[in-house]
GUMAR-242865 format. One record per residue (C-alpha): residue number from 1; chain; x, y, z. Coordinates in pm, whole numbers, plus 50000, padded with zeros to 5 digits. Example, Ala and Ser with C-alpha at 12.3 -4.5 7.8 and 13.67 -1.06 7.14 Angstrom:
% GUMAR-242865
    nr   kette      c1      c2      c3
     1       A   51230   49550   50780
     2       A   51367   49894   50714
This chain:
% GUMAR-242865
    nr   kette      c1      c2      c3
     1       A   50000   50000   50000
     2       A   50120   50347   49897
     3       A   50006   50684   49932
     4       A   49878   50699   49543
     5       A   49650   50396   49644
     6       A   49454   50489   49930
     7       A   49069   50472   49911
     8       A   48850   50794   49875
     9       A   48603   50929   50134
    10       A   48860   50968   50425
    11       A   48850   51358   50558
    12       A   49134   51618   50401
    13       A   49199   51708   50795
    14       A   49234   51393   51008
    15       A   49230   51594   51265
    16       A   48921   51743   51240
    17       A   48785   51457   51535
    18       A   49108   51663   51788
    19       A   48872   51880   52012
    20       A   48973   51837   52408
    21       A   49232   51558   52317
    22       A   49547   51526   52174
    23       A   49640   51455   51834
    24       A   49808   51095   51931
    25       A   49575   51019   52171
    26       A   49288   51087   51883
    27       A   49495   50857   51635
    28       A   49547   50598   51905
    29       A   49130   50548   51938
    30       A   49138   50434   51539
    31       A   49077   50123   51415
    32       A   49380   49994   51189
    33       A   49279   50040   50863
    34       A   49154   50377   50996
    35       A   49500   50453   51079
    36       A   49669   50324   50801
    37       A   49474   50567   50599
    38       A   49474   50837   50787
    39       A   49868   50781   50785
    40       A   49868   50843   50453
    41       A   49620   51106   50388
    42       A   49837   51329   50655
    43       A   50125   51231   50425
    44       A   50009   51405   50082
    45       A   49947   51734   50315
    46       A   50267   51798   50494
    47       A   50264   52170   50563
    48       A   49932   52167   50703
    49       A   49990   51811   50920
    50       A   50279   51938   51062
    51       A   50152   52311   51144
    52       A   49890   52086   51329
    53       A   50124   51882   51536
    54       A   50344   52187   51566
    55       A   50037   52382   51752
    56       A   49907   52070   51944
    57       A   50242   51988   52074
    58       A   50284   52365   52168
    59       A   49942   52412   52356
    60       A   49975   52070   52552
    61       A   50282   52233   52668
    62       A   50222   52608   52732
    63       A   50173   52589   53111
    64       A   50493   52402   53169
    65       A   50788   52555   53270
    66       A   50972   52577   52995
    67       A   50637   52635   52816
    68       A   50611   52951   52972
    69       A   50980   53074   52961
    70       A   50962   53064   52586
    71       A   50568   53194   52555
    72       A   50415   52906   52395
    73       A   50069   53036   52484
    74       A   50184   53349   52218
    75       A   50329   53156   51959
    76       A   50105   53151   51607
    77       A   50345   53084   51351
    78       A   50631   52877   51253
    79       A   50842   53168   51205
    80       A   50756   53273   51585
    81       A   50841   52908   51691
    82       A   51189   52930   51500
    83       A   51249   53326   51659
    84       A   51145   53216   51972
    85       A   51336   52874   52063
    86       A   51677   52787   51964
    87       A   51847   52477   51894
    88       A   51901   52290   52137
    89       A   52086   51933   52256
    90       A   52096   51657   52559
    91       A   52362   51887   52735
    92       A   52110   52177   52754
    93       A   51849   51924   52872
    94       A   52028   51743   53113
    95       A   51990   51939   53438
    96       A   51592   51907   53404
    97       A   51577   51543   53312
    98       A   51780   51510   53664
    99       A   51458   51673   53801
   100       A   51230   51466   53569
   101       A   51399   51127   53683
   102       A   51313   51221   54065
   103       A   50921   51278   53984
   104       A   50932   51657   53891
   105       A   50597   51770   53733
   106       A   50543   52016   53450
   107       A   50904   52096   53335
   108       A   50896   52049   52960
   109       A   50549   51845   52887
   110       A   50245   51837   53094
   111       A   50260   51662   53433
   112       A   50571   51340   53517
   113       A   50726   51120   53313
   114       A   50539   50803   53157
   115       A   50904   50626   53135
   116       A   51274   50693   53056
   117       A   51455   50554   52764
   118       A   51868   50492   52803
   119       A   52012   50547   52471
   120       A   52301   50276   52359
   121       A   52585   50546   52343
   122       A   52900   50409   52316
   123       A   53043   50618   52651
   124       A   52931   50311   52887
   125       A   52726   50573   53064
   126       A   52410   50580   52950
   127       A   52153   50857   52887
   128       A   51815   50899   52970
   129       A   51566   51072   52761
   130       A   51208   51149   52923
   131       A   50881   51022   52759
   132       A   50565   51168   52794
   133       A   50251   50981   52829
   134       A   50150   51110   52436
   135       A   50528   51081   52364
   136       A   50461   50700   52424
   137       A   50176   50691   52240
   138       A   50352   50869   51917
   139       A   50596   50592   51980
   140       A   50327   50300   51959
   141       A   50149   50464   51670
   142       A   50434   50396   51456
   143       A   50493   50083   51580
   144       A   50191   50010   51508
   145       A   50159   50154   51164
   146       A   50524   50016   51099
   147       A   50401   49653   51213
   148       A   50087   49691   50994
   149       A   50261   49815   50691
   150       A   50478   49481   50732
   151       A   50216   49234   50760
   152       A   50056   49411   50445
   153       A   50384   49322   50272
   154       A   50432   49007   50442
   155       A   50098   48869   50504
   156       A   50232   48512   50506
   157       A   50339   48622   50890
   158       A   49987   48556   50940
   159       A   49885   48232   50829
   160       A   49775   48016   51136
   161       A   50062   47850   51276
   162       A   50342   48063   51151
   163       A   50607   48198   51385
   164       A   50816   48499   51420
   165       A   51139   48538   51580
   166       A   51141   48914   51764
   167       A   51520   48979   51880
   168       A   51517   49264   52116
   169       A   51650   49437   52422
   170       A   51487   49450   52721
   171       A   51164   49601   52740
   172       A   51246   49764   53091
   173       A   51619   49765   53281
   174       A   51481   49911   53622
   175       A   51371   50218   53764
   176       A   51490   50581   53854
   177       A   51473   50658   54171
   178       A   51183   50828   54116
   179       A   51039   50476   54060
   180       A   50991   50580   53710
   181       A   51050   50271   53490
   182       A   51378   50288   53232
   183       A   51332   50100   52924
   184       A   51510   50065   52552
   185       A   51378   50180   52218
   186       A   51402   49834   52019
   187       A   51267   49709   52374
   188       A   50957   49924   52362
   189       A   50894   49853   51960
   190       A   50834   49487   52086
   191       A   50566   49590   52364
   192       A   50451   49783   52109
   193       A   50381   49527   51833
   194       A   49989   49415   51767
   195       A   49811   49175   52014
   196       A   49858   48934   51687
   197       A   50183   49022   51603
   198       A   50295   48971   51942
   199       A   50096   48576   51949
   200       A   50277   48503   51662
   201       A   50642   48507   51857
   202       A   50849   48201   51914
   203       A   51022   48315   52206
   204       A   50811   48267   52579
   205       A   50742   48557   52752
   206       A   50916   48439   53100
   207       A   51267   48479   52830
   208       A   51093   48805   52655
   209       A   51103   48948   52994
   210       A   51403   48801   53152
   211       A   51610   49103   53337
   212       A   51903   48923   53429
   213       A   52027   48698   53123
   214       A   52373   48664   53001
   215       A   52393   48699   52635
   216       A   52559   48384   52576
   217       A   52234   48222   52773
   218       A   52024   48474   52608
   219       A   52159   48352   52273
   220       A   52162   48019   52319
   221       A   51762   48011   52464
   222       A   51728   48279   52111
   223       A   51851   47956   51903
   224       A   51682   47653   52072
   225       A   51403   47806   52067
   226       A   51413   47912   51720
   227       A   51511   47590   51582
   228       A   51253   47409   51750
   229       A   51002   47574   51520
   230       A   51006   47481   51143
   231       A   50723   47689   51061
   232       A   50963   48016   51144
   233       A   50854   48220   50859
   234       A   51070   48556   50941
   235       A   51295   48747   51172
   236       A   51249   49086   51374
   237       A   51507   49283   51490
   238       A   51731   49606   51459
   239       A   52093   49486   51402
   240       A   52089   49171   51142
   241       A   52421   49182   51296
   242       A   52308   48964   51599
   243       A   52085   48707   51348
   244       A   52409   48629   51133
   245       A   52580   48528   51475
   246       A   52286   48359   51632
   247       A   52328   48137   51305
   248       A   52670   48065   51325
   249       A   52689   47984   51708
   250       A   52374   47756   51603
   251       A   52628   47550   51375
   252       A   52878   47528   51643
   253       A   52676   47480   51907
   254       A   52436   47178   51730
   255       A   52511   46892   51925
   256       A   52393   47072   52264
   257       A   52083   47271   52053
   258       A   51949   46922   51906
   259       A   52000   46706   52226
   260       A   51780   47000   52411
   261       A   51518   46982   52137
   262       A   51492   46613   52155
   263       A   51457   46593   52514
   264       A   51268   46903   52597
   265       A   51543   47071   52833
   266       A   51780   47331   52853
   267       A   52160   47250   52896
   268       A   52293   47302   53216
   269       A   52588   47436   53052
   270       A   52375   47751   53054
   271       A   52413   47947   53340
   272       A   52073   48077   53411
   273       A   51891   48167   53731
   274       A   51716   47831   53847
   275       A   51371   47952   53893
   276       A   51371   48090   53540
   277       A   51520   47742   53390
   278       A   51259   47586   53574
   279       A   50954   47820   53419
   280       A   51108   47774   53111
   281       A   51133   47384   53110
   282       A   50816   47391   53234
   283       A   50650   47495   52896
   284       A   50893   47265   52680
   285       A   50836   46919   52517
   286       A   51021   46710   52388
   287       A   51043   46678   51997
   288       A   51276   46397   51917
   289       A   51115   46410   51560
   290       A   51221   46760   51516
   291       A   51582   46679   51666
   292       A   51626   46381   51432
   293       A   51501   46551   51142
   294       A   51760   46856   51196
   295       A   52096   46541   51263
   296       A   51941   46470   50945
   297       A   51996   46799   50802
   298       A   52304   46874   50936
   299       A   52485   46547   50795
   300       A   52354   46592   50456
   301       A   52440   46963   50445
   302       A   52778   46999   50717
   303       A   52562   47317   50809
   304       A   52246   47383   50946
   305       A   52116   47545   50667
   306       A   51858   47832   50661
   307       A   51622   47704   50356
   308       A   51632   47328   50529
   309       A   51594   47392   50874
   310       A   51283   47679   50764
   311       A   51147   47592   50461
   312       A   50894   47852   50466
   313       A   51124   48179   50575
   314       A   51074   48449   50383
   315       A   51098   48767   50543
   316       A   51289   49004   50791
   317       A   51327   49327   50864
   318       A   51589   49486   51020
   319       A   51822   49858   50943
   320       A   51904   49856   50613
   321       A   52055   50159   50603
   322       A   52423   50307   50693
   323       A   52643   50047   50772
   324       A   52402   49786   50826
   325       A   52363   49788   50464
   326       A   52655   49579   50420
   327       A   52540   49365   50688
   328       A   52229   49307   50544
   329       A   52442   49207   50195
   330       A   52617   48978   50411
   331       A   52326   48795   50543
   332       A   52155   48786   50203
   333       A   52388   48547   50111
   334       A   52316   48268   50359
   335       A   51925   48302   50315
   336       A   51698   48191   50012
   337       A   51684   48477   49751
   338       A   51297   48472   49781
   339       A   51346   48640   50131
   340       A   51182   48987   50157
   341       A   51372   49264   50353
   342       A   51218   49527   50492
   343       A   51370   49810   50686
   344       A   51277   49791   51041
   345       A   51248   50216   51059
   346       A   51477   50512   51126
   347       A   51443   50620   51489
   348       A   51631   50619   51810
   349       A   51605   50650   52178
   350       A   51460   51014   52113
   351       A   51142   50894   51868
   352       A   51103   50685   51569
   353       A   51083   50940   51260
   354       A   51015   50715   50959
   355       A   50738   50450   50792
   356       A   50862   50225   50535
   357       A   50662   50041   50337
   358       A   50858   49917   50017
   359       A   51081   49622   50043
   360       A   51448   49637   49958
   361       A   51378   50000   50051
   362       A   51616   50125   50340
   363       A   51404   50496   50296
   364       A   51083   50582   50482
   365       A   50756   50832   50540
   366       A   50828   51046   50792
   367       A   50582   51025   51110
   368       A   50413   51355   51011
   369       A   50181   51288   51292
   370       A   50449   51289   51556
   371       A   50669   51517   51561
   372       A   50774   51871   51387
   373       A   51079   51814   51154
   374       A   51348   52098   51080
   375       A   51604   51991   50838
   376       A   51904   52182   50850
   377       A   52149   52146   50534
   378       A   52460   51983   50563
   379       A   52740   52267   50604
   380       A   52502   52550   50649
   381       A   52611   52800   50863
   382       A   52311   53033   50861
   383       A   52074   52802   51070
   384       A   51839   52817   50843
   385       A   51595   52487   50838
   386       A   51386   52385   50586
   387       A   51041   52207   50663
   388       A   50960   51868   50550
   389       A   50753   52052   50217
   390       A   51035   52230   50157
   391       A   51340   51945   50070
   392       A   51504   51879   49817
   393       A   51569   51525   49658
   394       A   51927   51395   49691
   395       A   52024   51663   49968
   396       A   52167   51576   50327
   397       A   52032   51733   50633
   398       A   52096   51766   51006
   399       A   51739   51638   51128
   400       A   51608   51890   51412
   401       A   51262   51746   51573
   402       A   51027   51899   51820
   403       A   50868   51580   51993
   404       A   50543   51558   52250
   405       A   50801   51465   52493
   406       A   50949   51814   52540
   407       A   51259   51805   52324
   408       A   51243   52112   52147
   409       A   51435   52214   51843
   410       A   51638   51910   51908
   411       A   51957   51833   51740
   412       A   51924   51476   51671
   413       A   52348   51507   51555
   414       A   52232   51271   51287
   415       A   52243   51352   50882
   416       A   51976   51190   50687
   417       A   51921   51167   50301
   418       A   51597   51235   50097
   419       A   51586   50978   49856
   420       A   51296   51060   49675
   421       A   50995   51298   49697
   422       A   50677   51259   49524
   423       A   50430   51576   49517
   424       A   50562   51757   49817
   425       A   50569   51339   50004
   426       A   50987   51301   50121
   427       A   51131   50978   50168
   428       A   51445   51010   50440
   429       A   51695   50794   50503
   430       A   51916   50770   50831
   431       A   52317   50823   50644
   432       A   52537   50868   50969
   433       A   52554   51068   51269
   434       A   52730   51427   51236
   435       A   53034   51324   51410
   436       A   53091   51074   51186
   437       A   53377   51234   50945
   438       A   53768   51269   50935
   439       A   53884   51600   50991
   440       A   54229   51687   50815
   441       A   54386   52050   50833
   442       A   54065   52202   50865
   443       A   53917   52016   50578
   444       A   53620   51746   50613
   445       A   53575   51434   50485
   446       A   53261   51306   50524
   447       A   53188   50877   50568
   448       A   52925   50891   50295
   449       A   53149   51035   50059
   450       A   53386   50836   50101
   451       A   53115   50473   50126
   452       A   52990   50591   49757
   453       A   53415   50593   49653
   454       A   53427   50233   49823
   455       A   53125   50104   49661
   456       A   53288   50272   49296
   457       A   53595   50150   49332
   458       A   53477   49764   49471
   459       A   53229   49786   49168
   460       A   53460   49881   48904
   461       A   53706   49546   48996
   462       A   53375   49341   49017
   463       A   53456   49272   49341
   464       A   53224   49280   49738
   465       A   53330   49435   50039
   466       A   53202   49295   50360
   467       A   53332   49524   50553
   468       A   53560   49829   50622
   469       A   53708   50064   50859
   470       A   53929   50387   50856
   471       A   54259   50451   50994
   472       A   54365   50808   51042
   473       A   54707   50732   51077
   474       A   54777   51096   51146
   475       A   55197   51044   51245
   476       A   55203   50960   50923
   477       A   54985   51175   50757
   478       A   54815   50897   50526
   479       A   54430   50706   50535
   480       A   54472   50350   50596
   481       A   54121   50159   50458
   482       A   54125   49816   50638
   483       A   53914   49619   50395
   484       A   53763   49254   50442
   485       A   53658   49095   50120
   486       A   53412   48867   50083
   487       A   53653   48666   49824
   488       A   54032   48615   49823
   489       A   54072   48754   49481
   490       A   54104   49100   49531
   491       A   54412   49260   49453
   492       A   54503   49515   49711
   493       A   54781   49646   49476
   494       A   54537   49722   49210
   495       A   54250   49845   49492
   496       A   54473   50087   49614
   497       A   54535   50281   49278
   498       A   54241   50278   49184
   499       A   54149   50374   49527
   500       A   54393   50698   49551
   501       A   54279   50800   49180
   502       A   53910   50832   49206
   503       A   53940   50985   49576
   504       A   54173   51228   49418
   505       A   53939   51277   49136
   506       A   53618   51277   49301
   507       A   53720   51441   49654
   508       A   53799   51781   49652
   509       A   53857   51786   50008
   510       A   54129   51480   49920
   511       A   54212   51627   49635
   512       A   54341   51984   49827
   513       A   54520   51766   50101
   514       A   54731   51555   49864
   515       A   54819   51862   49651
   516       A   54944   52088   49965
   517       A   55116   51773   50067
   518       A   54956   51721   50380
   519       A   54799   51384   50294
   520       A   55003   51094   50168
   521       A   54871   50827   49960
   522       A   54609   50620   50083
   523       A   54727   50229   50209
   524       A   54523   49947   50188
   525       A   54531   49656   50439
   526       A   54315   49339   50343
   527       A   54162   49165   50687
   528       A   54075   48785   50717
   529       A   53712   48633   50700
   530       A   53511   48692   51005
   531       A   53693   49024   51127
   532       A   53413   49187   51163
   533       A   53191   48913   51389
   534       A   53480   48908   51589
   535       A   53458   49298   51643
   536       A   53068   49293   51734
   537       A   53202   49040   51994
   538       A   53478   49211   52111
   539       A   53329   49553   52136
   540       A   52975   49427   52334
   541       A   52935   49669   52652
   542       A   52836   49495   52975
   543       A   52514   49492   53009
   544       A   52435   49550   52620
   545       A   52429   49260   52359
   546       A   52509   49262   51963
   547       A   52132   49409   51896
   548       A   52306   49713   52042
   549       A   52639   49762   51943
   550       A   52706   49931   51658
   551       A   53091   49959   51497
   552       A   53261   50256   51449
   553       A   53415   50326   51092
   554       A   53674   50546   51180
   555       A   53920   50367   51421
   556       A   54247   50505   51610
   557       A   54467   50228   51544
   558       A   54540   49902   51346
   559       A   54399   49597   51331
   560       A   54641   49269   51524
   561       A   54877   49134   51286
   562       A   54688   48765   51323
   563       A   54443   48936   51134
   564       A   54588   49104   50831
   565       A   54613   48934   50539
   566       A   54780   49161   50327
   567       A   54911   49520   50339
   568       A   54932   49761   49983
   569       A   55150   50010   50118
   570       A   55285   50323   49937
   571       A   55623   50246   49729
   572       A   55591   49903   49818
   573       A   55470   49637   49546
């Protein structure tokens, strides 16, 4: 379903209903296929939809603190919005969320907090961002629309007796010490998922719920009980990352998976509290059928193979975008081609901002309904933002939202792309956060410039790169790419020419640095298979799991030795 196929009759305003409630309470009252098109009539109107949200989220808030310090009662325009409030980030916020987490009332949104979410930084600290009882709803409206939109695309998911395999992080770590509960964002997509959705997963709740699980237990339980069920027809998650290693510790860990599945236990090689073990047992049967048919599988195939062990998967979705695109190449390769992917949605621990509803599409709707976009153009330095009307295909933006739980003219840090628009409808994409670039002598280089010169260059030798990093090797004064292929027959000799001549071609910012000599030529070092899988491992924070760990591109030094296969250094053949 797309926005050129939606049936006539449904009202130009959806919001026409809004009288003493609130736009995402209003929304959250409608049926599904009442929201589904309503979703997309907002869409063919954004100016007006997001004027809307823009006043509703303003007048819910005028008699809060901050509502009144920046005169939200006086505010009528979008211009006086913009005049009125700056920009602002978590470091401005921070002071008052230390207020919000001990039960303060009334500082940015009406009344407490509903719930915290802690963001998956990478300092080890993490942060908390406030949500506001409609902030949660805006939150479950586009999970809802999100999980809708899938099973539209996907409606095998609902045959009777289908499963689905939801990897996610805990739903709630504990409480502040307000008593307010602290939860994740992929955590609080799966409580938000349909009552059918959520009948349709192969994982027990007692697990689902689990607080205190290893992930090597919590992997392991992930796997048996996924390979208990044939009928798995797709996967759920954020980070394909953790469903490629889930299947490869399901190879090497076989012989304890099947013996489990034939007896109906869980190996006591897992260490997992005992009155969880025992709830868990408690709702298992054996299956020496399924058990024997797998040994069967296994010795025909020396692998536990995706197409034999689930004959009728066919669908996951998951990030597609940024650097889980080549992640998601990766795991393409393992499953049947007839899989559909489809991009879980662009959003973080601050609100989910997109709607996709095309497979092999990594772009998305925005939530209109949600929040108030700014888009502020890469490398401007005149703060101007342009509203989500007002884009322009192909650009890159710093994405600025103004959410129902008080962030206000929030820097998200993160550039996104607008891969298409379609009278006045954008599609964004999330690209990389702002940080992410190399900054040499005052000149930047930006990571998805230089991802389009990786994919050029790999393309034009007819050759795949699984994975990459960057190594300012600034003693040196030269960019080290660390490269693993997903063959052995790339050249790194040849890479690295090719390499230097189309960044010095297509660069300028390269191009300037190798001219004033302040940039040598760029090395290649080639890294053996399974690099990166060792790197999710390595890099997991305690208390976080693969779902959450993301890997940086630019790194500060060089890979081991054990892992280097071969170097293409400057001068040296």
């Amino acid at each position: 379903m797309t926005a050129d196929k939606i049936s006539e009759g449904i009202p130009n305003d959806s919001f026409d209903a809004c009288w003493d409630e609130r736009i995402p309470e209003h929304l959250k009252g409608m049926s599904n296929e009442h929201l589904i098109k309503s979703f997309y009539m907002m869409e063919k109107t954004p100016e007006v939809t997001q004027l809307r949200v823009l006043q509703d989220i303003l007048k819910s808030a005028q008699n809060t603190e901050f509502g009144k310090k920046m005169g939200f009662s006086e505010i009528k325009t979008i211009d006086d919005f913009r005049n009125r409030v700056p920009f602002s980030d978590y470091a401005q916020v921070e002071g008052e969320i230390e207020r919000l987490k001990a039960g303060a009332h009334d500082v940015f949104f009406d009344g407490a907090a509903a719930s915290f979410i802690a963001t998956s930084g990478s300092t080890g600290i993490p942060k908390l961002l406030p949500e506001s009882k409609n902030g949660e709803l805006v939150k479950g409206l586009v999970s809802q629309i999100r999980a809708i939109i899938l099973l539209m695309l996907a409606p095998e998911v609902m045959v009777p007796g289908k499963k689905v395999l939801a990897i996610a992080n805990p739903s709630e770590y504990g409480k502040t010490e307000g008593g307010i509960p602290i939860g994740s964002a992929s955590g609080q997509a799966a409580k938000d998922m349909p009552v059918e959705m959520l009948k349709k997963m192969v994982l027990p709740p007692e697990m689902m719920l689990a607080k205190d699980l290893s992930n090597e237990a919590t992997d392991y339980l992930t796997i048996r009980y996924a390979l208990a069920e044939k009928h798995l027809v797709g996967v759920v998650c954020s980070n394909i990352a953790h469903f490629n290693i889930l299947l490869k510790k399901m190879n090497a860990t076989a012989a304890d998976l099947l013996e489990d599945i034939s007896t109906g236990q869980i190996s006591e090689k897992i260490s997992i509290d005992q009155a969880l073990r025992e709830k868990l047992v408690a709702h298992l049967q054996p299956n020496p059928e399924r058990a024997e048919e797998l040994r069967t599988i296994l010795a025909q195939k020396k692998t536990l193979d995706v197409a034999e062990i689930w004959p009728e998967f066919s669908v996951v979705s998951c990030w597609m975008s940024s650097s889980a695109a080549k992640i998601v190449a990766d795991v393409k390769k393992i499953l049947p081609p007839t899989v559909k992917f489809l991009e879980w949605g662009y959003g973080a621990s601050e609100g989910k901002f997109n709607i996709p509803d095309r497979p092999q599409d990594a772009a998305g709707l925005l939530a209109l309904f949600g929040y108030f976009f700014e888009f502020l153009p890469v490398g401007s330095t005149d703060g101007k933002t342009r509203l989500a009307h007002e884009l322009i295909e192909g650009d890159y933006y710093e994405l600025i939202i103004t959410s129902y739980s008080g962030l206000y003219r929030y820097n998200m840090k993160d550039i996104v792309c607008v891969t298409e628009i379609n009278d006045q409808i954008p599609r964004i994409v999330f690209v990389c956060k702002e940080s992410e670039y190399l900054a040499i002598e005052n000149q930047k280089m930006r990571i998805y410039e230089i991802e389009r010169t990786l994919q050029t260059v790999a393309a034009k030798q007819n050759e795949e790169i699984r994975f990459y990093q960057i190594f300012w090797d600034q003693d040196n004064k030269k960019l080290v790419f660390i490269l693993e292929p997903y063959s052995n027959t790339l050249n790194s000799e040849v890479f690295k020419q090719v390499l230097e001549n189309h960044l010095f071609e297509m660069n300028f910012c390269y191009k300037q640095l190798r001219e004033a000599y302040q940039l040598l030529a760029a090395e290649v070092i080639l890294v053996k298979d399974g690099y990166r899988d060792s790197l999710f491992t390595r890099s997991i924070m305690p208390g976080k799991n693969v779902n959450q760990t993301k890997l940086p591109t630019f790194v500060k030094k060089y890979p081991e030795s054990d892992w280097i296969t071969c170097w293409a250094k400057e001068g040296e053949k």
